[in-house]
NUFI-908549 format. One record per residue (C-alpha): x, y, z; residue number from 1. Coordinates in steps of 0.2 Angstrom, whole numbers, always signed. Example, Ala and Ser with C-alpha at 12.3 -4.5 7.8 and 13.67 -1.06 7.14 Angstrom:
// residues 2
{X = +62 Y = -22 Z = +39 i = 1} .
{X = +68 Y = -5 Z = +36 i = 2} .
***
This chain:
// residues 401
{X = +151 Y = +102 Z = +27 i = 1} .
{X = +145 Y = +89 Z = +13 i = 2} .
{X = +140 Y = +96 Z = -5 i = 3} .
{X = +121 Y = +93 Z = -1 i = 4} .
{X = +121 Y = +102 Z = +15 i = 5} .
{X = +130 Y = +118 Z = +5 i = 6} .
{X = +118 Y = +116 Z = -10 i = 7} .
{X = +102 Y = +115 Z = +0 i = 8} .
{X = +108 Y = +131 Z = +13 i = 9} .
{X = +111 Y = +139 Z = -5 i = 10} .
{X = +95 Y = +136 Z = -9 i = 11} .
{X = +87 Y = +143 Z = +7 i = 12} .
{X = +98 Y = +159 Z = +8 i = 13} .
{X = +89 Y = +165 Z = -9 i = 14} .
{X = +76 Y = +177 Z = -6 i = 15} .
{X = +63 Y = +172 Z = -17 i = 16} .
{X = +64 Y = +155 Z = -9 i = 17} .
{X = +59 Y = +163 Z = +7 i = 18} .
{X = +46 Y = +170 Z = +1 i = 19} .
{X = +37 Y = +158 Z = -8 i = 20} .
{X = +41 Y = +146 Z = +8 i = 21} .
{X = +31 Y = +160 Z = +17 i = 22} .
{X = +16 Y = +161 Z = +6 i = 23} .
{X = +14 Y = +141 Z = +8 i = 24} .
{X = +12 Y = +142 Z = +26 i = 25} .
{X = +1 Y = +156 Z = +24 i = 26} .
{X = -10 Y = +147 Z = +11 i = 27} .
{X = -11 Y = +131 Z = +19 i = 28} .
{X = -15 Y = +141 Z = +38 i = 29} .
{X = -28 Y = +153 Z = +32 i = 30} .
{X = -40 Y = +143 Z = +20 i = 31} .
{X = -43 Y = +128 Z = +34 i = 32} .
{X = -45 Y = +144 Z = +48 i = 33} .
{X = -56 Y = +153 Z = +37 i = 34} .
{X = -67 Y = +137 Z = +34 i = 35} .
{X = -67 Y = +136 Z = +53 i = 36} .
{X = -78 Y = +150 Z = +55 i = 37} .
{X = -89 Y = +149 Z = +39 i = 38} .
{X = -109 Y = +145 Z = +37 i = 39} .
{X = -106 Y = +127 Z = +33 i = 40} .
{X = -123 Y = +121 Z = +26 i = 41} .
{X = -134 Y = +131 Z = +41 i = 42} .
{X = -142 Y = +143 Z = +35 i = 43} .
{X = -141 Y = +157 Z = +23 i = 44} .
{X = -145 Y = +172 Z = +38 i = 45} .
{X = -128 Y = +169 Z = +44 i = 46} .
{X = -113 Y = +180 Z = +33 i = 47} .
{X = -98 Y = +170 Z = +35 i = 48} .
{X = -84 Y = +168 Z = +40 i = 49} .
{X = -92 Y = +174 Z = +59 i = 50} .
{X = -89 Y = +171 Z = +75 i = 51} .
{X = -108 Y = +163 Z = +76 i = 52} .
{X = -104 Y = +152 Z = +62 i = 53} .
{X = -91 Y = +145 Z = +72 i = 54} .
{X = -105 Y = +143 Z = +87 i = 55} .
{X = -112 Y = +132 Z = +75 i = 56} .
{X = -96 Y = +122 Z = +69 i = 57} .
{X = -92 Y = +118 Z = +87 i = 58} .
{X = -111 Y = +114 Z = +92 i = 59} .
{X = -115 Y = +102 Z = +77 i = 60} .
{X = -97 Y = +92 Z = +83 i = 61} .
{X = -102 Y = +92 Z = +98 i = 62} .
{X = -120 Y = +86 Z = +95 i = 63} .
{X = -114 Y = +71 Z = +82 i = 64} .
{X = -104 Y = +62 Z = +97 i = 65} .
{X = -121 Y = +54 Z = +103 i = 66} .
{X = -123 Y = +49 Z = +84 i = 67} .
{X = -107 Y = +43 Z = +77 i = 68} .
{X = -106 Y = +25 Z = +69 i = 69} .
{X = -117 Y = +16 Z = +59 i = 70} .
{X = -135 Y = +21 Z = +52 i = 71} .
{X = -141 Y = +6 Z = +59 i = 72} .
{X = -160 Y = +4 Z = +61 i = 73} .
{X = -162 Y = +10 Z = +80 i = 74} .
{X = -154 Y = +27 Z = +74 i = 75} .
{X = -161 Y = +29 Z = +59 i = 76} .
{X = -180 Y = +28 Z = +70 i = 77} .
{X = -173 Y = +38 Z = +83 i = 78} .
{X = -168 Y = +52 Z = +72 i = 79} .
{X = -182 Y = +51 Z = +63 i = 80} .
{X = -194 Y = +53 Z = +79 i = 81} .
{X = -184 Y = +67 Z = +85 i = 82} .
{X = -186 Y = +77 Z = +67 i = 83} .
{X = -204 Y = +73 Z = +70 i = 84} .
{X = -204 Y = +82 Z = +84 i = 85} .
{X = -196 Y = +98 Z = +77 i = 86} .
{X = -209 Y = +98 Z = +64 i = 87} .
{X = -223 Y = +96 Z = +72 i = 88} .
{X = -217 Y = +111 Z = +85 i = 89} .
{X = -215 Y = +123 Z = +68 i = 90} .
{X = -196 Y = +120 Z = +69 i = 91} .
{X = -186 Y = +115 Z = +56 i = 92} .
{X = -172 Y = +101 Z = +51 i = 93} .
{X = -162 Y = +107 Z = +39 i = 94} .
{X = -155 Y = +123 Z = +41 i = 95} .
{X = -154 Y = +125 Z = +59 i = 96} .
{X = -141 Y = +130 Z = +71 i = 97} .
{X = -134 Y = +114 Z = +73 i = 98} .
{X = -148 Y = +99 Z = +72 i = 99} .
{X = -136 Y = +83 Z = +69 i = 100} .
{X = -154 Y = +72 Z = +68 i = 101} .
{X = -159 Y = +81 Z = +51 i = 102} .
{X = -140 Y = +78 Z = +45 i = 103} .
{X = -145 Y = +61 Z = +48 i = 104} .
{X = -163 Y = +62 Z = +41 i = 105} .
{X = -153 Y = +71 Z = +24 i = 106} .
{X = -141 Y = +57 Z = +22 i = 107} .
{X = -153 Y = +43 Z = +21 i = 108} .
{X = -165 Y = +55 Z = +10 i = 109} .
{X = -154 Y = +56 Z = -4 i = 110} .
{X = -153 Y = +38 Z = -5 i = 111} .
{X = -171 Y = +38 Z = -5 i = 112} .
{X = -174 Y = +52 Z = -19 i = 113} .
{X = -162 Y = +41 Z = -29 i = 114} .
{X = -171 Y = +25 Z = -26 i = 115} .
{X = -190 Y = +36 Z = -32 i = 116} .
{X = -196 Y = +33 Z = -17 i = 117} .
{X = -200 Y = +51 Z = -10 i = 118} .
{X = -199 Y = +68 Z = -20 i = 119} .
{X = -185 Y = +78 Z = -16 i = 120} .
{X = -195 Y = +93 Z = -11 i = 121} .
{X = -198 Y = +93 Z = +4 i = 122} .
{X = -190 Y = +78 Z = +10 i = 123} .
{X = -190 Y = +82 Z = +27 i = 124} .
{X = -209 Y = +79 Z = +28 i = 125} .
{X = -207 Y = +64 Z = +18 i = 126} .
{X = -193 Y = +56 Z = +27 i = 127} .
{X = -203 Y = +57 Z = +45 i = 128} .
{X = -219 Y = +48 Z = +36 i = 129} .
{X = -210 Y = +36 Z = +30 i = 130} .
{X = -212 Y = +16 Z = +39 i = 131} .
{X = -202 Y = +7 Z = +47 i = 132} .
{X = -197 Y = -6 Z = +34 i = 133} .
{X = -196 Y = +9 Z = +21 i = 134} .
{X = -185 Y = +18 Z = +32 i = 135} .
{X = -172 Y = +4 Z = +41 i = 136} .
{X = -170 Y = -4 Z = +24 i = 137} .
{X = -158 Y = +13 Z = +20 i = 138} .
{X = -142 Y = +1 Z = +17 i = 139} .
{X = -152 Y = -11 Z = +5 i = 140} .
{X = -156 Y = +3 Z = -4 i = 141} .
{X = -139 Y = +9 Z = -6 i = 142} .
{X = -134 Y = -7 Z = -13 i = 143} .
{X = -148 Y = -6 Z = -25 i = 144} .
{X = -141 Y = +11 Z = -31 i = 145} .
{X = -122 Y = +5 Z = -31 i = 146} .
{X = -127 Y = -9 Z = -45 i = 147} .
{X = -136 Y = +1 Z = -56 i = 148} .
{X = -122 Y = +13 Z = -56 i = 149} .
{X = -110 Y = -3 Z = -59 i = 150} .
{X = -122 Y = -7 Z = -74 i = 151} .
{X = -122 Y = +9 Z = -82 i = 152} .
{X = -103 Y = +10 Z = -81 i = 153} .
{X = -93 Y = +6 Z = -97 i = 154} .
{X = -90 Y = -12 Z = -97 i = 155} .
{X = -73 Y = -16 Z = -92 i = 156} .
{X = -76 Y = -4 Z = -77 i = 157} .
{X = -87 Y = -16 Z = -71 i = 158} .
{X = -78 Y = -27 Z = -62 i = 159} .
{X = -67 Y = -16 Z = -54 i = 160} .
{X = -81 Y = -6 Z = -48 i = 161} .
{X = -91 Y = -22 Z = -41 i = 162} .
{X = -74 Y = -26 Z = -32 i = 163} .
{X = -75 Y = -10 Z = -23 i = 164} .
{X = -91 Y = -13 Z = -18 i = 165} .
{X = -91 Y = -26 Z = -13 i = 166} .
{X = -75 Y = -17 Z = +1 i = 167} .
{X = -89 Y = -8 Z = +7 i = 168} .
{X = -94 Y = -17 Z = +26 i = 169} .
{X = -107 Y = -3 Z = +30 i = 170} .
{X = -110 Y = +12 Z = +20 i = 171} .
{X = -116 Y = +24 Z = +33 i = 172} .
{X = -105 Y = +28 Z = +45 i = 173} .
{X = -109 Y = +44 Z = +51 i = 174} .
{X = -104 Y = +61 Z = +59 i = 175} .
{X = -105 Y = +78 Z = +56 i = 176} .
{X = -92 Y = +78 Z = +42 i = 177} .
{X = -97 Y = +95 Z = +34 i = 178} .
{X = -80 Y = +105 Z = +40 i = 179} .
{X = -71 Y = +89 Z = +33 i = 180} .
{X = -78 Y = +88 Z = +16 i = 181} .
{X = -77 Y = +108 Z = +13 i = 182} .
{X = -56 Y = +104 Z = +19 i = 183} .
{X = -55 Y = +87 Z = +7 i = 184} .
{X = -64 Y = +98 Z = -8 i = 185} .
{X = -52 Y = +112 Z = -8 i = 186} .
{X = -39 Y = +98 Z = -2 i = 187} .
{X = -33 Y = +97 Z = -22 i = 188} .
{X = -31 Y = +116 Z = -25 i = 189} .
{X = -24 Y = +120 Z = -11 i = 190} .
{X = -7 Y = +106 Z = -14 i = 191} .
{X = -7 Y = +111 Z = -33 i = 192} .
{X = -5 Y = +130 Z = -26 i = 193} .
{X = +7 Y = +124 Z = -14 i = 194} .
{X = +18 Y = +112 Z = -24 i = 195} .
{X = +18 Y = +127 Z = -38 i = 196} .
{X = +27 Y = +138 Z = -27 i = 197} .
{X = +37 Y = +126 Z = -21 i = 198} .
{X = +43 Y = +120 Z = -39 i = 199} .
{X = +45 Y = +136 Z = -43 i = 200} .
{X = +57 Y = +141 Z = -28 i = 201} .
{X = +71 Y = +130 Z = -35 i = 202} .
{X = +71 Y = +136 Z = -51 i = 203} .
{X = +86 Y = +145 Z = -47 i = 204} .
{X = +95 Y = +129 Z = -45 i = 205} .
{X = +104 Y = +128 Z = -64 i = 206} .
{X = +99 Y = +143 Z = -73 i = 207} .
{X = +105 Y = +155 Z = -57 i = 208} .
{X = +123 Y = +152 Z = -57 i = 209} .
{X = +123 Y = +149 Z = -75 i = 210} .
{X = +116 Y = +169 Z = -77 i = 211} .
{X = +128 Y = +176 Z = -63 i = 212} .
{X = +142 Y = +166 Z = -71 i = 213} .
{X = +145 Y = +156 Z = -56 i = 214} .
{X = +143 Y = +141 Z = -65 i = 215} .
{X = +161 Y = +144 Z = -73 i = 216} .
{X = +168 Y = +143 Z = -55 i = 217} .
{X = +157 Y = +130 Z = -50 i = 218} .
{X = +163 Y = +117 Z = -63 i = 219} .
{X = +180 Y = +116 Z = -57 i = 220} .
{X = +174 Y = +110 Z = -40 i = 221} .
{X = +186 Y = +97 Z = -34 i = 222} .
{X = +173 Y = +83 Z = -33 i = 223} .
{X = +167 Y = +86 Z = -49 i = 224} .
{X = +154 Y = +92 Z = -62 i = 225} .
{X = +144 Y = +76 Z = -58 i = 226} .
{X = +144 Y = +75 Z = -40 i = 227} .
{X = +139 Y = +94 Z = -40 i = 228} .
{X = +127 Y = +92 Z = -49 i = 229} .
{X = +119 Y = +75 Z = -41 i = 230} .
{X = +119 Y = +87 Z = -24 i = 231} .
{X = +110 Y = +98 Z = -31 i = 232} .
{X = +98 Y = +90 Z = -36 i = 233} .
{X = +95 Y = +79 Z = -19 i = 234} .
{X = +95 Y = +97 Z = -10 i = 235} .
{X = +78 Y = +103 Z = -20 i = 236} .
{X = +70 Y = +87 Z = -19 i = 237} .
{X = +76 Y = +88 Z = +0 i = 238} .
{X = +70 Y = +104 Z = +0 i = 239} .
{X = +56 Y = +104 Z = -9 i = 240} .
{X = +48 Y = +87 Z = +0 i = 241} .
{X = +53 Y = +93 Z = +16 i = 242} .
{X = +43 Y = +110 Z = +16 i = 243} .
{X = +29 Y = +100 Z = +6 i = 244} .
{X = +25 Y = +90 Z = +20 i = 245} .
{X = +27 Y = +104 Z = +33 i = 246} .
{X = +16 Y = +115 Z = +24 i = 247} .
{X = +2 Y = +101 Z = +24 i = 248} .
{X = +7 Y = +95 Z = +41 i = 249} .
{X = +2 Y = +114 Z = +47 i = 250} .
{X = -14 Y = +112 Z = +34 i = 251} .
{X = -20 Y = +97 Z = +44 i = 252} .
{X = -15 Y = +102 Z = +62 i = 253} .
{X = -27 Y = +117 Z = +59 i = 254} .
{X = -41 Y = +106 Z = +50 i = 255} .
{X = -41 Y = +96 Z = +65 i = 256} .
{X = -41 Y = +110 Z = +78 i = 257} .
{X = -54 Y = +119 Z = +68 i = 258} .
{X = -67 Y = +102 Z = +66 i = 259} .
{X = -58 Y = +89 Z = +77 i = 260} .
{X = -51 Y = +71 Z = +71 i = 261} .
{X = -66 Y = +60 Z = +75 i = 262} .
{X = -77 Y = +62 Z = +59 i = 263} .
{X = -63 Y = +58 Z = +48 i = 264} .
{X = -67 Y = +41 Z = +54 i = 265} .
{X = -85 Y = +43 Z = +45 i = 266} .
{X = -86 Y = +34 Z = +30 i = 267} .
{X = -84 Y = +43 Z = +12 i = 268} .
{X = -102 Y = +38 Z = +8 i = 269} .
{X = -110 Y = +50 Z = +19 i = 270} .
{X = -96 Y = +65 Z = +10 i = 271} .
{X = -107 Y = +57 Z = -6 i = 272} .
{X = -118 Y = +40 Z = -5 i = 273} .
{X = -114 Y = +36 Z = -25 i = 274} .
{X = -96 Y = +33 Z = -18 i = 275} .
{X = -92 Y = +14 Z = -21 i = 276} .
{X = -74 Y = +16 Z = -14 i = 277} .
{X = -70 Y = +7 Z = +4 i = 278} .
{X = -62 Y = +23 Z = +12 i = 279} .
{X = -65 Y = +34 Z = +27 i = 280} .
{X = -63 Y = +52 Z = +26 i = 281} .
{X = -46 Y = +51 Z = +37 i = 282} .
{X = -42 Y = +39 Z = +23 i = 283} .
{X = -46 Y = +48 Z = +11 i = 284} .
{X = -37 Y = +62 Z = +15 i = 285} .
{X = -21 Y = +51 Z = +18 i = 286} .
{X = -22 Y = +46 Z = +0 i = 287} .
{X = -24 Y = +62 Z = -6 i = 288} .
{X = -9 Y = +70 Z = +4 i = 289} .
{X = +1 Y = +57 Z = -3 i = 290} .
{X = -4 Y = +60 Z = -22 i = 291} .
{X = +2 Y = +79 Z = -18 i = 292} .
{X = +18 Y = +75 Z = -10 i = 293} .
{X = +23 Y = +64 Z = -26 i = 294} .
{X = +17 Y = +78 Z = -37 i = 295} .
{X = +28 Y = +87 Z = -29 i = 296} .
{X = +42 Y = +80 Z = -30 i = 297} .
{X = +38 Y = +77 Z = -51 i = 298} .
{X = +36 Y = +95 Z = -50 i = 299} .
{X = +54 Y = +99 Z = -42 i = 300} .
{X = +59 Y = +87 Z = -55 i = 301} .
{X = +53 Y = +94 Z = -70 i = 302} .
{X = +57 Y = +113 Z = -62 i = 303} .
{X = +75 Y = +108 Z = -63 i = 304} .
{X = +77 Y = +101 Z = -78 i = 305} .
{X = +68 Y = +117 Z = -86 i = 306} .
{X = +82 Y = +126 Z = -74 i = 307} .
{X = +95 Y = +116 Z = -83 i = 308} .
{X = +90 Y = +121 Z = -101 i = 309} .
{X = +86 Y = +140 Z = -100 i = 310} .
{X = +100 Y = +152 Z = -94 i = 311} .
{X = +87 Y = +163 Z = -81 i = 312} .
{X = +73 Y = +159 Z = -71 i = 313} .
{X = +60 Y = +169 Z = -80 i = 314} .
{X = +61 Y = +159 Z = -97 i = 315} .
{X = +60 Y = +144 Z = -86 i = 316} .
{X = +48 Y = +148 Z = -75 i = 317} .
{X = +35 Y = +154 Z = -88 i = 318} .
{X = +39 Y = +134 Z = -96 i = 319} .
{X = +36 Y = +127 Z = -78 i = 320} .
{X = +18 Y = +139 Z = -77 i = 321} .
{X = +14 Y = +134 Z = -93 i = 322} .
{X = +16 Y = +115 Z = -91 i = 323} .
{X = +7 Y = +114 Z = -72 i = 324} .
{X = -6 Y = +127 Z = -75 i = 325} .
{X = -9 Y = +129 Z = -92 i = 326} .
{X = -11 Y = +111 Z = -96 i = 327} .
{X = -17 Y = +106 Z = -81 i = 328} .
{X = -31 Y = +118 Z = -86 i = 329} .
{X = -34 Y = +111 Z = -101 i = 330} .
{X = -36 Y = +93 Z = -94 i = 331} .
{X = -46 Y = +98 Z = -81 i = 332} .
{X = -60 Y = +105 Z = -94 i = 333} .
{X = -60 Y = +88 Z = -102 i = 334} .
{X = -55 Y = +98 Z = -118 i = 335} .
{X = -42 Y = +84 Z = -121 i = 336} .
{X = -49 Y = +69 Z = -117 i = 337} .
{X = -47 Y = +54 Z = -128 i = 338} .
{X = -38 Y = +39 Z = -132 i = 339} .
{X = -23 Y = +46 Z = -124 i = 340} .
{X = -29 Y = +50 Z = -107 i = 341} .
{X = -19 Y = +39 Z = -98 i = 342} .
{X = -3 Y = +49 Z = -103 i = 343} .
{X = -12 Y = +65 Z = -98 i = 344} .
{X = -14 Y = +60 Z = -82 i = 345} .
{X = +3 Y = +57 Z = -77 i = 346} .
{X = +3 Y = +78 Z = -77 i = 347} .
{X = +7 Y = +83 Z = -59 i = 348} .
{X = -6 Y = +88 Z = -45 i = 349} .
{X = -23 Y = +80 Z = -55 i = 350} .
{X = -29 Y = +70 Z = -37 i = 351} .
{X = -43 Y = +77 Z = -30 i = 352} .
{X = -58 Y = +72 Z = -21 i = 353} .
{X = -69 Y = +70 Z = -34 i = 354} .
{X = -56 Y = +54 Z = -40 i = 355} .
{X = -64 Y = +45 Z = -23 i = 356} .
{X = -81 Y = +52 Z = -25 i = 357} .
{X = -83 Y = +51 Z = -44 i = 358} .
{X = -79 Y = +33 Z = -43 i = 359} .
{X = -65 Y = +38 Z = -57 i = 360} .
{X = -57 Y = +23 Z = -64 i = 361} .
{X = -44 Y = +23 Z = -78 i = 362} .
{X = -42 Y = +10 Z = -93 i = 363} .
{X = -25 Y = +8 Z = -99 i = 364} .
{X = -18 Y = +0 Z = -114 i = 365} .
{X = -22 Y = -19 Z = -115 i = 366} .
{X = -39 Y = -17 Z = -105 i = 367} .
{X = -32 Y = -13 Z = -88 i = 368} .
{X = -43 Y = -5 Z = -76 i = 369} .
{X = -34 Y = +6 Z = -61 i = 370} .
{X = -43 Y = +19 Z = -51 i = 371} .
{X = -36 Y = +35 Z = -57 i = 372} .
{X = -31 Y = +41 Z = -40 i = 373} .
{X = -18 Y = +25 Z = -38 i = 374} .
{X = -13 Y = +28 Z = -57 i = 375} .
{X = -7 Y = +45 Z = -53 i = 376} .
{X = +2 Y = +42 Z = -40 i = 377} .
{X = +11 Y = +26 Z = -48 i = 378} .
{X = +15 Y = +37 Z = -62 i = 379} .
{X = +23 Y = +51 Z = -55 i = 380} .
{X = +40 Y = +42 Z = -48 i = 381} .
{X = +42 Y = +41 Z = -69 i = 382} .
{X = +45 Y = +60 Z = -68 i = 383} .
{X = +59 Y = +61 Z = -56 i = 384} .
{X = +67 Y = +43 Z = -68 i = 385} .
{X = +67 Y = +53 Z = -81 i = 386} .
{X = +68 Y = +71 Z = -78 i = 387} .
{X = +84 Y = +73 Z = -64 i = 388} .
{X = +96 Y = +61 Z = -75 i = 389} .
{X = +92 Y = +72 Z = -92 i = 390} .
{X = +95 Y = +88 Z = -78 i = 391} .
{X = +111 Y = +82 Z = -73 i = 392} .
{X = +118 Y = +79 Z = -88 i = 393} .
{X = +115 Y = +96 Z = -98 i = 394} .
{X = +121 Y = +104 Z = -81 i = 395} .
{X = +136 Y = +94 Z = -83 i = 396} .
{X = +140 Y = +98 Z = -103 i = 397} .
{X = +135 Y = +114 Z = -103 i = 398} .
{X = +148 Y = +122 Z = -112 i = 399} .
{X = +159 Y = +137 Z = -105 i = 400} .
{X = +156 Y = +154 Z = -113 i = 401} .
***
């Protein structure tokens, strides 16, 4: 058996990575399932999570099939006459049991509010007495808003942003996307918890031997201090990438049985319609995964070379909390923004939605202009270039007692 195979069935046999392997899987199964069955926008009368909610869920899926694809004009009437018709019966639009129209109605409202042509109150009301021209000119609108928001952005953002943009084919591409936008919100959350716990599960890898002595045993392998050590580390990141993407592979396979696949392929404007960037929600999500599973990997990376400088995994593991949580904290409040904010993003497990739908862009030094989402995910390799060598090494001259 090769020295990565013995490392990474070491790693597995230790207790505590079992249990935090086991506390992924029921992390990533129960927040998606619980979201299955919650009162997703219909209604406060409905206590979730129920099974009614659920009811709900499945109907407004179902319902939104008639619906999905563009907000072109022809839809944007006919929902509009159908919401008439529930108003003028005493129903209502929003707030129902499962009434995709006034989805539809709410989604082109908001561009209306923003664009002063109706009150927000009531918007319903205003949104059936609105004209034909008013009402089919929903994607001009949009357009409208997206410049102003271009304008009022710092100036070197601008042109960036106006790129974007200018990406976007059709705004509106809508279905019920409600289940998937609660999934993608929490989506951040969840793979920093995830990623923690997995970090966290080999610290063990260093400092373990080196408080049961092992290490004084293990140095006189026959292959060497520096091949032991190179195994090592290829069995955590092995390990810790592996179970990453099986923990979110489980995470998505019950998203999708929960709320289906085919509104991921809704446009990110209907999640929020100030969104200038070019994605799907199934995009979205993809690009998101992919920031976590290279957080990750910078997190097992910094784990071990924290395992490699403390003697036990307490020491170590209150430097790796500290690091990923309380800093990650502080950046999040905005409490250390500044001139230096594009070294502070490089900080592990900072993607989230709000990246995408917040239009977040990043100036670097000499007046480069990245989204932040595609900046953290360059930058995180850096960790592993960085950290694993600087791990090997004081693994390697650690001195003997």
């Amino acid at each position: 058996m090769t020295l990565l195979a013995w490392e990474l069935k070491k790693l597995l046999k230790h207790r505590l990575t079992r249990v935090l392997l086991g506390l992924c899987l029921v992390l990533v199964t129960a927040e998606p399932l619980a979201l299955g069955f919650a009162n997703l926008g219909f209604g406060t009368e409905v206590a979730s999570p129920t099974w009614e909610s659920r009811a709900r869920v499945v109907q407004a899926t179902a319902d939104a099939a008639a619906w999905h694809g563009p907000l072109t004009p022809a839809v944007l009437r006919a929902a509009r006459q159908d919401c008439r018709t529930v108003l003028e019966s005493g129903g209502r639009v929003d707030g129902q049991t499962a009434f995709v129209q006034g989805d539809i109605l709410y989604t082109a409202a908001e561009v209306m509010v923003d664009a002063g042509i109706l009150p927000w109150q009531d918007w319903a009301a205003g949104m059936t007495a609105l004209d034909d021209d008013t009402l089919t000119a929903c994607d001009a609108l949009w357009q409208q808003a997206a410049d102003r928001q271009i304008a009022a952005a710092p100036a070197a953002w601008q042109d960036t942003l106006r790129a974007l943009k200018d990406r976007v084919a059709q705004p509106f591409t809508y279905d019920w996307t409600a289940g998937h936008e609660s999934v993608l919100a929490m989506l951040g959350n969840i793979m920093f918890l995830v990623g923690l716990l997995l970090s966290a599960a080999v610290l063990p890898l260093f400092c373990g031997e080196v408080r049961t002595r092992v290490y004084t045993v293990s140095h006189c392998a026959r292959r060497g201090r520096g091949a032991l050590a190179a195994a090592k580390l290829a069995a955590a990141l092995l390990f810790a990438g592996g179970a990453f993407a099986v923990c979110m592979g489980v995470f998505v396979a019950v998203q999708l049985a929960m709320f289906g696949s085919r509104a991921l392929s809704a446009s990110l404007q209907i999640a929020d319609f100030r969104c200038l960037f070019p994605l799907t929600l199934g995009q979205a999500e993809a690009l998101l995964l992919g920031a976590g599973l290279l957080s990750c990997l910078a997190a097992t990376a910094l784990a071990a070379a924290l395992s490699a400088a403390f003697d036990g995994e307490f020491p170590a593991l209150a430097a790796l909390a500290g690091i990923l949580v309380f800093l990650r904290g502080l950046i999040a409040s905005g409490f250390l923004a500044g001139p230096l904010d594009f070294l502070l993003r490089a900080v592990p497990f900072l993607a989230g939605l709000s990246d995408l739908t917040g239009n977040a862009l990043l100036t670097l030094p000499g007046g480069r202009v990245l989204p932040a989402l595609l900046y953290q995910m360059a930058v995180q390799p850096l960790w592993l270039v960085v950290l694993l060598p600087l791990a090997g090494r004081a693994y390697v001259r650690r001195p003997h007692p």
